[in-house]
FIKEMAR-111839 format. One line per 5 residues: their letters; for each residue x, y, z of C-alpha. Coordinates in nm, 4 decimals, always signed. Example, Ala and Ser with C-alpha at 12.3 -4.5 7.8 and 13.67 -1.06 7.14 Angstrom:
<sites>
AS> +1.2300/-0.4500/+0.7800; +1.3670/-0.1060/+0.7140
</sites>
This chain:
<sites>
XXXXX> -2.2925/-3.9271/+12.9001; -2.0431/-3.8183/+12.6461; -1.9400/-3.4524/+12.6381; -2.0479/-3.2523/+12.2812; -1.7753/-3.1327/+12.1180
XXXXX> -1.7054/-2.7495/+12.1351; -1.8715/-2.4841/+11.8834; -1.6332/-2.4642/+11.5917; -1.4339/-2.1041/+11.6048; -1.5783/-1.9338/+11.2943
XXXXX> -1.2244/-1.6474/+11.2270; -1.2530/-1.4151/+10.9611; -1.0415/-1.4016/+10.7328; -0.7075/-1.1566/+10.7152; -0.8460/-0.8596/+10.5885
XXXXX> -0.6274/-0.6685/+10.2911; -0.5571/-0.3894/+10.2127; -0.8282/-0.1107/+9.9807; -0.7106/-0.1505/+9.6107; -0.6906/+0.2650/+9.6557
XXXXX> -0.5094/+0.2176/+10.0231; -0.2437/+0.4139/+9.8417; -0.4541/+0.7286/+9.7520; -0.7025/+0.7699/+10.0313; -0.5798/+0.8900/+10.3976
XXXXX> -0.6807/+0.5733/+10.5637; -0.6506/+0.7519/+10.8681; -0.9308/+0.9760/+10.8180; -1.1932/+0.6546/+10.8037; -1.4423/+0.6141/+10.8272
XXXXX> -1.5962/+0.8612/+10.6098; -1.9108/+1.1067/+10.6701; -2.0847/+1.0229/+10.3969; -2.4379/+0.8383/+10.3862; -2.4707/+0.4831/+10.2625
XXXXX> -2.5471/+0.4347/+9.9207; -2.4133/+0.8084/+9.8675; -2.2670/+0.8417/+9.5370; -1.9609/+1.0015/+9.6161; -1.7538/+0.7342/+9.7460
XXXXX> -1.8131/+0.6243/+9.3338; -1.6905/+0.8958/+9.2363; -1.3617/+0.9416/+9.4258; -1.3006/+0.6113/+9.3670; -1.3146/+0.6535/+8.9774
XXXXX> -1.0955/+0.9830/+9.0149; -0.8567/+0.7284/+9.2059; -0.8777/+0.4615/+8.9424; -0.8286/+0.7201/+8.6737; -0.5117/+0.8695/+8.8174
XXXXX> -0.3626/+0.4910/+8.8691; -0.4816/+0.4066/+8.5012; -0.3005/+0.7286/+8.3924; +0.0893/+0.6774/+8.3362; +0.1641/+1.0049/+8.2147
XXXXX> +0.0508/+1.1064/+8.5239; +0.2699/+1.1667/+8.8695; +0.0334/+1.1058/+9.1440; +0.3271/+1.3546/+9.3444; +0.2600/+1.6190/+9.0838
XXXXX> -0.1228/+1.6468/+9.1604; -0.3147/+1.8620/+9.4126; -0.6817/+1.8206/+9.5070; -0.9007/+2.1623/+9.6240; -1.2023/+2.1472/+9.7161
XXXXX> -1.4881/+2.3655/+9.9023; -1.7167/+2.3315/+10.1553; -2.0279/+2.0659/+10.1251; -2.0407/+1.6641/+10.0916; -1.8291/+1.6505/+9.8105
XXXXX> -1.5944/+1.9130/+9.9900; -1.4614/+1.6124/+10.1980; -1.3014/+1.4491/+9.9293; -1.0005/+1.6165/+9.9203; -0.9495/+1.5621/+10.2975
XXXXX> -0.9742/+1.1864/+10.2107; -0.7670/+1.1797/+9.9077; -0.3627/+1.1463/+9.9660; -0.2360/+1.4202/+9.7392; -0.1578/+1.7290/+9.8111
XXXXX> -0.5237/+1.8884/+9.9146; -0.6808/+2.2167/+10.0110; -1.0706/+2.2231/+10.1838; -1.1402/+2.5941/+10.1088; -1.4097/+2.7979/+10.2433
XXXXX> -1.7282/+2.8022/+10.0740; -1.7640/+2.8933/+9.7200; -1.3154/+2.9539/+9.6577; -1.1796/+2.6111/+9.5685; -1.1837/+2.7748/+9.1914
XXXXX> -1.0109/+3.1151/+9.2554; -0.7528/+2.8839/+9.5197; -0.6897/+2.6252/+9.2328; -0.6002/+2.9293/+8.9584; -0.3672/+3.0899/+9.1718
XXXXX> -0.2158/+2.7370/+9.2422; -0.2166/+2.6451/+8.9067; -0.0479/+2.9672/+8.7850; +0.2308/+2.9558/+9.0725; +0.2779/+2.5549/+9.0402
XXXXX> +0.2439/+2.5394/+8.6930; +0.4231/+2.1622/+8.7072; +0.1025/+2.0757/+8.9228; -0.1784/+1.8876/+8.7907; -0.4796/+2.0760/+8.9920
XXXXX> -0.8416/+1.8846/+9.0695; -1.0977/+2.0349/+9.1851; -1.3912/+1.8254/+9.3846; -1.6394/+1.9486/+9.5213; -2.0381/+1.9768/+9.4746
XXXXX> -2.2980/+2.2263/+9.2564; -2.3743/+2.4419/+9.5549; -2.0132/+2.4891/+9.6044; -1.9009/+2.5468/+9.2083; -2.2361/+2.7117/+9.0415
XXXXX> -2.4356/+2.8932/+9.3765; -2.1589/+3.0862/+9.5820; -1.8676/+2.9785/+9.3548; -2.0538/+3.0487/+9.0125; -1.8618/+3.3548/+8.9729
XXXXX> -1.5175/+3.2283/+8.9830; -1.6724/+2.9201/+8.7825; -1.7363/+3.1235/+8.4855; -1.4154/+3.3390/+8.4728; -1.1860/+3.0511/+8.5242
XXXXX> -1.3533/+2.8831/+8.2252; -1.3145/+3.2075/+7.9991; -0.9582/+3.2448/+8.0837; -0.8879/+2.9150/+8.0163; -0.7366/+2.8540/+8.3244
XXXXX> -0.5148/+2.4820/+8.3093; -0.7513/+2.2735/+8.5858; -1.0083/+2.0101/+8.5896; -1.2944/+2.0525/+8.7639; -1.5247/+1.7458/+8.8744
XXXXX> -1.8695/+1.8945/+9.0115; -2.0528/+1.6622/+9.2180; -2.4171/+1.7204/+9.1303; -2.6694/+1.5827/+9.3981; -2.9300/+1.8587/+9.3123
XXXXX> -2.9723/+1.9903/+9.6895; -2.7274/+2.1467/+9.9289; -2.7230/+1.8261/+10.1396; -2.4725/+1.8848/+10.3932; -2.6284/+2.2274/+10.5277
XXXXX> -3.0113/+2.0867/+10.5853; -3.1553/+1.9952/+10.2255; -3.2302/+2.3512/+10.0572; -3.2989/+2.4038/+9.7137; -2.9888/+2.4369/+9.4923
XXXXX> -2.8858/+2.6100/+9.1841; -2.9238/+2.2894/+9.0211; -3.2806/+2.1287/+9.1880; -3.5008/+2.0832/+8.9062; -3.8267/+2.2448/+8.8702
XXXXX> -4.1094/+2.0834/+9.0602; -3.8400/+1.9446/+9.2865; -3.9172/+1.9450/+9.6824; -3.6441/+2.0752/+9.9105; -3.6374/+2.2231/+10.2693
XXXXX> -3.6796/+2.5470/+10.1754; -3.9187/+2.4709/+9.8781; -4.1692/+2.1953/+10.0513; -4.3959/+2.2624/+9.7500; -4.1858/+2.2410/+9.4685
XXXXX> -3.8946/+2.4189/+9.3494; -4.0214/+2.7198/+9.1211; -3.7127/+2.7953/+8.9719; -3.4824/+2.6964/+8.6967; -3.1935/+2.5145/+8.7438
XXXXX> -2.8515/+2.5442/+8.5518; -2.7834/+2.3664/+8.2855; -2.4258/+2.2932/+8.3536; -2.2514/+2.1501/+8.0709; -2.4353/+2.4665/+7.8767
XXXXX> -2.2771/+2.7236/+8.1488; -1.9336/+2.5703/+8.1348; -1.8898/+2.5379/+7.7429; -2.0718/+2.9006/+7.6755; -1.8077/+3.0555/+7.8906
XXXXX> -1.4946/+2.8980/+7.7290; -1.4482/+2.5529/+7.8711; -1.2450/+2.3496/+7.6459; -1.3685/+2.0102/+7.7698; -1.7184/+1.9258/+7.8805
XXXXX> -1.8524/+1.6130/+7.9959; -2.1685/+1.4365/+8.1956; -2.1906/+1.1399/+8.3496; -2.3879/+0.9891/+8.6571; -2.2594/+0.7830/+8.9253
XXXXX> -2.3547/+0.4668/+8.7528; -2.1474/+0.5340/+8.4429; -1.7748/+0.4098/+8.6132; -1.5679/+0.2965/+8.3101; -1.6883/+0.5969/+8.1226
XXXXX> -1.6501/+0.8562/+8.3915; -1.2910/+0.7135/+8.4680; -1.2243/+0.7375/+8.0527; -1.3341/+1.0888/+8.0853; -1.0953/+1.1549/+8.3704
XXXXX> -0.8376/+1.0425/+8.2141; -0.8798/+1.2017/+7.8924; -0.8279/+1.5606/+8.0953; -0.5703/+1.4516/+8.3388; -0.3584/+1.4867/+7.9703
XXXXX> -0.5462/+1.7396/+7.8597; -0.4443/+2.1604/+7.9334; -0.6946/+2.4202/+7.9930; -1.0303/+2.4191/+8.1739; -1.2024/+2.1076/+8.1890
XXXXX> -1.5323/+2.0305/+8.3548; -1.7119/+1.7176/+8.4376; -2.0375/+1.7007/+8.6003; -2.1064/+1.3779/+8.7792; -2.4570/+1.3037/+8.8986
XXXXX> -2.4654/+1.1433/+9.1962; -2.7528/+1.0093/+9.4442; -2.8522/+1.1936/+9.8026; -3.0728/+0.9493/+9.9837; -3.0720/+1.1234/+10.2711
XXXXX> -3.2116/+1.4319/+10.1408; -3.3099/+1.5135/+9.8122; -3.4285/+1.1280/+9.7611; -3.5935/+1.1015/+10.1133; -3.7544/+1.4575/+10.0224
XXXXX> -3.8751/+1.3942/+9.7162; -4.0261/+1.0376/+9.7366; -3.7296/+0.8261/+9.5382; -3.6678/+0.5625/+9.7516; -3.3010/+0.4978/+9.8316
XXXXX> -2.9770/+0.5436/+9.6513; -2.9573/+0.2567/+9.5004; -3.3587/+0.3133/+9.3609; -3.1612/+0.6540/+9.2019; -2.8536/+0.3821/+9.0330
XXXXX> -3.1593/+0.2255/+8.8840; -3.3317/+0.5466/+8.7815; -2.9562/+0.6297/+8.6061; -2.9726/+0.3076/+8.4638; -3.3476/+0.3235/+8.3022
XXXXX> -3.3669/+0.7323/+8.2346; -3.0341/+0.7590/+8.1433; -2.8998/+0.8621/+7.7991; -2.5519/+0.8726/+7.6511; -2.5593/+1.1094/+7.3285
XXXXX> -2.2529/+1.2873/+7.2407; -2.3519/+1.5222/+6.9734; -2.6085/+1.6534/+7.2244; -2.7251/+2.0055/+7.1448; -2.5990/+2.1521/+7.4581
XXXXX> -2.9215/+2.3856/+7.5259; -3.1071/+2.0371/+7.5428; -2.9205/+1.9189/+7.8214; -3.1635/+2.0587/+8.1078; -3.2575/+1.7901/+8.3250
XXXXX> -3.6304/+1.7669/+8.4527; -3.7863/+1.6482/+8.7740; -3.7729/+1.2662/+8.7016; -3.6757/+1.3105/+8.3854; -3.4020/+1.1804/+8.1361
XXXXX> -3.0481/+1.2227/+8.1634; -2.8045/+1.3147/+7.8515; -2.5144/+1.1910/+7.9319; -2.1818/+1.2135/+7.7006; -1.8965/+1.4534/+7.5909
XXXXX> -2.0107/+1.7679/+7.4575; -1.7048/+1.9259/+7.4277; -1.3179/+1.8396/+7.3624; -1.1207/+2.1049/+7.1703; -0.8087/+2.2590/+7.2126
XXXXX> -0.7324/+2.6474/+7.3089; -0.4465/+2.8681/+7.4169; -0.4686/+2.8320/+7.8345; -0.4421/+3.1590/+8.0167; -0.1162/+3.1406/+8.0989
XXXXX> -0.0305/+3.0503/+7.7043; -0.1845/+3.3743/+7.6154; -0.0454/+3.5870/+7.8772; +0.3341/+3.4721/+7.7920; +0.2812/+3.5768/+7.4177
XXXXX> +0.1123/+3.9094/+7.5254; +0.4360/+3.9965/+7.7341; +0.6731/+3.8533/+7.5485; +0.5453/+4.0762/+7.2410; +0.5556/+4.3712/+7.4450
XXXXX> +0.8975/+4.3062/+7.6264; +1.0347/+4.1302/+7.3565; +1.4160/+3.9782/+7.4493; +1.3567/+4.0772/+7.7581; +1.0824/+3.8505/+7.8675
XXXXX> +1.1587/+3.5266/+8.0998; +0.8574/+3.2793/+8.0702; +0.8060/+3.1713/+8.4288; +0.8573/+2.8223/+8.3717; +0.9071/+2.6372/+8.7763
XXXXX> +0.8315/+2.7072/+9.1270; +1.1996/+2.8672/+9.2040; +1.1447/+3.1762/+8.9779; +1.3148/+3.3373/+8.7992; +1.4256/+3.0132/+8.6484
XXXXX> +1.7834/+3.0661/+8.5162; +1.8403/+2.7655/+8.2839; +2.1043/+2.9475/+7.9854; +2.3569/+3.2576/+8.0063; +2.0979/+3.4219/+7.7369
XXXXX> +1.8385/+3.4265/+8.0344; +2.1449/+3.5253/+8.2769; +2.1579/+3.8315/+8.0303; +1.8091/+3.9479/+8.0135; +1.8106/+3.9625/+8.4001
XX> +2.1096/+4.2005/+8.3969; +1.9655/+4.3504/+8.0586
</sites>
């Protein structure tokens, strides 16, 4: 009786490394976030944007975020990062912006961070102008804390704190950001990639305050809450309900309970930043005197006319 022959030794095969192995902390993996979560998308598009981006240093970019879902991404992103508390990744990026103005400053984090406990700093950043981009992940719940109703659920919407439907308007956040000065306003949902990394990359060059607002899918939570299936039944929902319209009135951009998306650029002008208009306020009231704080190591001496006005 002849002997079978052994079961062939199925190997897999050598696993490479993560096209973004570069940006992300590898170390930190895996990740807290659900499966078919959108933000994983999304950091991966800020990623892609930054590598697309040649006037860009990666080395010159920091990455603050708050507390939530989204607040994890700068934790997971190799730049230099910040996780503030709750509500101050907006008030932490301006005075990092203003001290390191040779920084590039991100912030990533989610709607209940930026526009519930942050929405104060969100709209005074915006009217100052203040040079940052902000990416606000929008799920439409607080997810991370237990599923209550947001600044951003839609009417009608169920949540745990509003099991028969959410009763009050939400923000309209592309409105909020452009009436209160930003100079760049986008919208986008986690299904729109190539434009959401175009965007990205548009305001990585770009100064002033520039907001994006990325919708993005919580199955756990707001989809398991309200009935939608999964996160990948949301894609499709981006995909059928979605619409991209650039000349958008921005008052019609409120987004109903399973209802349509307007998606586009709403806004992309330029503006003195805040730091733009306080150097020509001082430097008409000091006059020759004035030293525009230019690097990290001020004063910054760079000519003997600068030597002067010190000792002047």
């Amino acid at each position: 009786m002849s002997e079978e022959a052994p079961p062939k030794i199925m190997r897999r095969k050598p696993v490479t490394d993560h096209p973004m192995s570069d940006l992300l902390r590898i170390d930190r993996f895996p990740h807290v976030w659900c499966p078919t979560c959108g933000l994983g998308t999304v950091v991966n598009c800020l990623g892609t944007s930054i590598l697309k981006t040649p006037e860009v240093d990666p080395n010159h970019i920091a990455v603050v975020s708050g507390i939530g879902c989204a607040g994890r991404g700068a934790g997971y992103l190799r730049f230099d990062s910040f996780h503030t508390t709750h509500g101050r990744a907006l008030p932490f990026a301006t005075g990092l912006s203003l001290s390191r103005p040779d920084m590039k400053v991100i912030v990533f984090s989610g709607d209940g961070d930026i526009v519930s406990i942050g929405g104060n700093h969100l709209i005074h950043a915006a009217r100052r102008n203040m040079d940052m981009v902000v990416i606000c992940v929008n799920n439409f719940i607080y997810a991370m804390t237990g599923g209550q109703t947001a600044p951003t659920t839609p009417t009608h919407a169920r949540s745990s704190t509003s099991p028969f439907g959410n009763s009050d308007p939400p923000f309209n956040l592309p409105y909020l950001a452009a009436s209160c000065g930003a100079t760049y306003v986008a919208r986008w949902t986690a299904l729109h990639v190539r434009r959401l990394q175009k965007s990205i990359s548009e305001v990585l060059k770009k100064k002033g305050f520039s907001f994006i607002e990325v919708i993005s899918p919580c199955p756990t939570l707001y989809a398991r809450l309200n009935n939608l299936g999964t996160g990948l039944d949301l894609m499709r929902f981006y995909h059928d309900n979605s619409e991209i319209n650039n000349d958008a009135d921005l008052k019609s951009l409120d987004i109903n309970f399973k209802g349509k998306i307007i998606c586009g650029k709403f806004v992309d002008l330029d503006s003195p930043t805040y730091r733009d208009r306080y150097d020509e306020e001082n430097e008409h009231i000091l006059g020759d005197k004035f030293i525009p704080y230019d690097l990290p190591d001020f004063p910054h001496i760079s000519s003997n006319s600068d030597k002067e006005k010190i000792e002047k």
